[in-house]
Backbone as CSV, one residue per row, in Angstrom:
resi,resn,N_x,N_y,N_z,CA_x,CA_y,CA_z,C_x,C_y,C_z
1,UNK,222.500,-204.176,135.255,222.179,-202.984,134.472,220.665,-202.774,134.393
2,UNK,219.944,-204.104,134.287,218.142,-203.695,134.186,218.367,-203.311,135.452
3,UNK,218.671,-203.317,136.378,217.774,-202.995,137.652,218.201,-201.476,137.688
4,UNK,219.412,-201.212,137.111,219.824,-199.779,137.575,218.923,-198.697,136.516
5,UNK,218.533,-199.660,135.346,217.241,-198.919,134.773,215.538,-198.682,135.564
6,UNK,215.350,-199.438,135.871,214.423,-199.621,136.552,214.486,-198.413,138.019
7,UNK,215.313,-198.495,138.304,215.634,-197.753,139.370,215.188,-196.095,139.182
8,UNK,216.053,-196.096,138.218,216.063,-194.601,137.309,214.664,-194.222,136.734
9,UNK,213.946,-195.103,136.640,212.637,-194.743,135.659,212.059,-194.670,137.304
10,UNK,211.770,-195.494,138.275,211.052,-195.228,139.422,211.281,-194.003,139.977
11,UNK,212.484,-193.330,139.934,212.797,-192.109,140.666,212.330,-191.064,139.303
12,UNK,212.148,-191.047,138.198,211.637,-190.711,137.350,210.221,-189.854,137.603
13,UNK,209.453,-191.276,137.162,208.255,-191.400,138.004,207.956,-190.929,139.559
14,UNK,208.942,-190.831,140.384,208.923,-190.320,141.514,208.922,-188.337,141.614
15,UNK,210.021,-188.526,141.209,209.867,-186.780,140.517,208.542,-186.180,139.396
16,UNK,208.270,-186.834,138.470,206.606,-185.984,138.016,205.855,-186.100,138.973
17,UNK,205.525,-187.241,140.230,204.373,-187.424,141.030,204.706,-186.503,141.775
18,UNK,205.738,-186.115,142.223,206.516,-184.991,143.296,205.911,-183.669,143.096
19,UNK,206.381,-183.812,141.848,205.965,-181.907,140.840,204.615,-181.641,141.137
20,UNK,203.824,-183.087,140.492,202.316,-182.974,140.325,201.773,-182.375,141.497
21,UNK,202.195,-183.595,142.325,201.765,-182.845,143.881,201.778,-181.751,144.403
22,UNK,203.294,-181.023,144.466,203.428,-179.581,144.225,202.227,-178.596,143.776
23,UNK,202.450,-178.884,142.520,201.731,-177.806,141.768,199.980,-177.766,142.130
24,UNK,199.375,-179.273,142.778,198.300,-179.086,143.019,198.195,-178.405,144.141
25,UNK,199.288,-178.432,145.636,198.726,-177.824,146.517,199.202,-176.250,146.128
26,UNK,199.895,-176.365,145.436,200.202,-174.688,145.476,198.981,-173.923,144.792
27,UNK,198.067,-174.663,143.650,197.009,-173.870,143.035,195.942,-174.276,144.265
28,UNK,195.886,-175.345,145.092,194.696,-175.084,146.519,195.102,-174.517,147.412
29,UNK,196.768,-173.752,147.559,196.176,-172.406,148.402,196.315,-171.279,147.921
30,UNK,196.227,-171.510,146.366,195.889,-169.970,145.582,194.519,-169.552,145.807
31,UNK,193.978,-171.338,145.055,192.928,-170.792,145.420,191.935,-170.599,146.538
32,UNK,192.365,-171.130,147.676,192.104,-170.608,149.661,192.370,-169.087,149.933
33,UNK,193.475,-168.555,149.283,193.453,-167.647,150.068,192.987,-166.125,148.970
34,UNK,192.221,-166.431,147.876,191.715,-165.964,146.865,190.578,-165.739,147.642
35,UNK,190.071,-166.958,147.893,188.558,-167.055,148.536,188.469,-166.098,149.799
36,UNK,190.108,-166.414,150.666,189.654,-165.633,151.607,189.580,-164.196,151.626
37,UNK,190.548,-163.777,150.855,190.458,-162.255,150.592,189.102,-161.412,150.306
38,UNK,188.432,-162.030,149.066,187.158,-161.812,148.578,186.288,-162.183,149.369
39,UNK,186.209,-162.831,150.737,185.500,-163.070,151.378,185.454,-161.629,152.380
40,UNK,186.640,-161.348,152.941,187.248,-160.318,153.448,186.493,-158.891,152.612
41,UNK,186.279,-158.982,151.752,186.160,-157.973,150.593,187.422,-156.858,150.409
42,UNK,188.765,-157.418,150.531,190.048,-157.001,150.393,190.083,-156.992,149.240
43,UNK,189.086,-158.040,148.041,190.264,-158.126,146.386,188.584,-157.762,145.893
């Protein structure tokens, strides 16, 4: 039973690091292609 806890908290932990990750590349190519537009002088 500990291990099947343990298990559960690692995949836990596996899923916020997952999200985290996510959410950082999705705000670095918000903000890439922000840059590129305004570079463009499109925005």
């Amino acid at each position: 039973m500990q291990d099947l806890n343990r298990t559960n908290s690692r995949m836990a932990w596996l899923g916020f690091l997952s999200l985290a990750i996510c959410l950082s590349v999705a705000g670095l190519q918000l903000w890439h292609v922000k840059n590129f537009f305004e570079r463009k002088k499109l925005l």
